[in-house]
C-alpha positions, 0 to 999 in steps of 0.5 A: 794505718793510724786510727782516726780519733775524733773528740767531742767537746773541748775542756779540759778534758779533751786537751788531756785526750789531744795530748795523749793521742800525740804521744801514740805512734797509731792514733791520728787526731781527725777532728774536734766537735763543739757546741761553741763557735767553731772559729772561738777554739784553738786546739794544739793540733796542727793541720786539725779542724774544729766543727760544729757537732752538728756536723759530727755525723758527716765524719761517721765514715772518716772517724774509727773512734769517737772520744766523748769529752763531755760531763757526766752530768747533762752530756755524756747520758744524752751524748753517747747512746746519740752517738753510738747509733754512728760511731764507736765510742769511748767515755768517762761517765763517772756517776756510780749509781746511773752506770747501768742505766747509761750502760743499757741505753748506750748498748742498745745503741751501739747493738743496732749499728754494729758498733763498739762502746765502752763507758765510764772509762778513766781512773774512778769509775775505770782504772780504780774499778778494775783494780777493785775487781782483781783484788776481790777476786783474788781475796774473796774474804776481805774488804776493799778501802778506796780513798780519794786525793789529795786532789781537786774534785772538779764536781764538788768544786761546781757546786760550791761555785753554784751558791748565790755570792760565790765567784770562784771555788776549789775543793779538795778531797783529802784521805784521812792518813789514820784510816789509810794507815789502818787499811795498810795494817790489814785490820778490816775495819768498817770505815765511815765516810766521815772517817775515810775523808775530809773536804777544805774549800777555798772560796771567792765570794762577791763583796758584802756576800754573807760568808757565814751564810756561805759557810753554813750552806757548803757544810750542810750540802746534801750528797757533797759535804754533809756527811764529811769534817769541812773546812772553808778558806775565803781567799782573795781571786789572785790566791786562788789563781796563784795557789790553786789553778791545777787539777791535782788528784789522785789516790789509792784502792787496798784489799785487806783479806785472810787466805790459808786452810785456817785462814791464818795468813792476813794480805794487803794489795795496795795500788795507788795514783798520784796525778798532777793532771786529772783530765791529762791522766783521764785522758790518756786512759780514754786513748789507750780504750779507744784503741780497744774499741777499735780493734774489737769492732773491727773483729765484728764484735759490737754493744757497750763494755765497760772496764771490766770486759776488756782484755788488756791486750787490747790496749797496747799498741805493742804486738802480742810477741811484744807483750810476751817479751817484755812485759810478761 
């Protein structure tokens, strides 16, 4: 029997999740939740509805697992603790420094009602963190080097686009390839964020809009650009949608470390990302921990987990004999 997937919000992200639960025999799409007019959305699920989220609760007892698709800004921090109290839930929380603030209101939700949670599920914070993790515990004298991109940072771009005299912005975070290069060689450098990476911007702005005055305030953004090299493009709305319309992203997490008596001998784990689809990739990371969350409440286990707790056993739709098989 297919585990029933409901989603809650659709932008991209939640396309990204659609068309991942089509590519898993043991997931079925039940319904789509959304704060816009219900009638307004075409999803490419035949045979699915769309509902208003007020009437998500309703489906508490017809849905195993619900996706949260929302952003980590003003959604998900309100969303999932809400939804906790009725459903097992699964979301991509990316910002870092309120992890365990979100972490402990979704789990006191989540205890009360028996259910499962897992957040900040996705490449980074998720995929990348638990790659982190294992290299350190594996190299516990060393560093650890994350680099981001070549890609589009869909927050960056947002806050580009919240500027007075701005229609339209992409921004890509670019890895600097001499640090990359020096991370590889094992050197256990020290690395500024000025050094790991570098921002271009390409921004429409609005007829007559002061576009040194635009410039002046991307560079000087506090938390976004200040503490990066910038480079700002003003292009034309066509450009833009001709050369910039995908959400490419990616990027790579090495552990440089000593092992040996005398610590003689230098190692370099590497593990790297290269998407054209962020929210498609990001998305079929939520599926595959939505059938963890599934399985380990159906063991009678409930409270939030996060990357870190889950076995991934779990995350497979192949047998136990199947992994000791073939992937082994």
């Amino acid at each position: 029997m297919a585990i029933k997937i409901g989603i809650l919000g659709y932008g991209n992200l939640a396309r990204g999740v659609e068309a991942a639960i089509k590519q898993n025999n043991d997931l079925q799409l039940e319904a789509v939740f959304t704060r816009r007019d219900p009638s307004a959305i075409q999803i490419q699920t035949a045979g699915v509805s769309v509902y208003s989220i007020d009437d998500a609760v309703k489906f508490k007892d017809r849905i195993d697992v619900m996706i949260m698709a929302g952003g980590s800004a003003t959604d998900l921090p309100k969303q999932t603790p809400e939804f906790a109290q009725y459903f097992n839930v699964v979301d991509s929380f990316d910002t870092h420094a309120h992890i365990p603030e979100h972490f402990h209101n979704t789990d006191l939700q989540s205890k009360k009602a028996n259910k499962i949670s897992i957040i900040s599920i996705g490449w980074d914070p998720g995929v990348f963190s638990l790659m982190r993790m294992i290299s350190s515990a594996v190299l516990p004298e060393g560093n650890h080097y994350t680099f981001w991109g070549k890609g589009v940072s869909q927050g960056h771009s947002d806050a580009i686009r919240r500027i007075d005299g701005v229609l339209d912005a992409r921004q890509y975070t670019v890895p600097s390839e001499e640090s990359l290069n020096k991370a590889r060689a094992g050197k256990n450098i020290e690395f500024t964020a000025r050094q790991m990476h570098t921002r271009e911007c390409y921004v429409v702005v609005k007829e007559n809009a002061d576009k040194v005055l635009i410039e002046k305030q991307i560079k000087e953004m506090p938390d976004y650009f200040a503490d990066y090299d910038t480079t700002v493009h003003f292009i034309s709305q066509q450009e833009l949608n001709e050369k910039h319309s995908g959400l490419p992203h990616g990027g790579f997490v090495l552990r440089t470390g000593v092992t040996g008596n005398h610590k003689e001998y230098n190692n370099v784990i590497e593990y790297s990302l290269k998407l054209d689809s962020n929210p498609a990739f990001t998305g079929s990371v939520l599926v595959a921990y939505a059938r963890a969350a599934y399985r380990l409440n159906k063991e009678g286990q409930s409270g939030c987990k996060t990357i870190f707790d889950i076995a991934p056993a779990y995350l497979s739709s192949l047998s136990e004999e199947e992994l000791r098989s073939h992937l082994l």
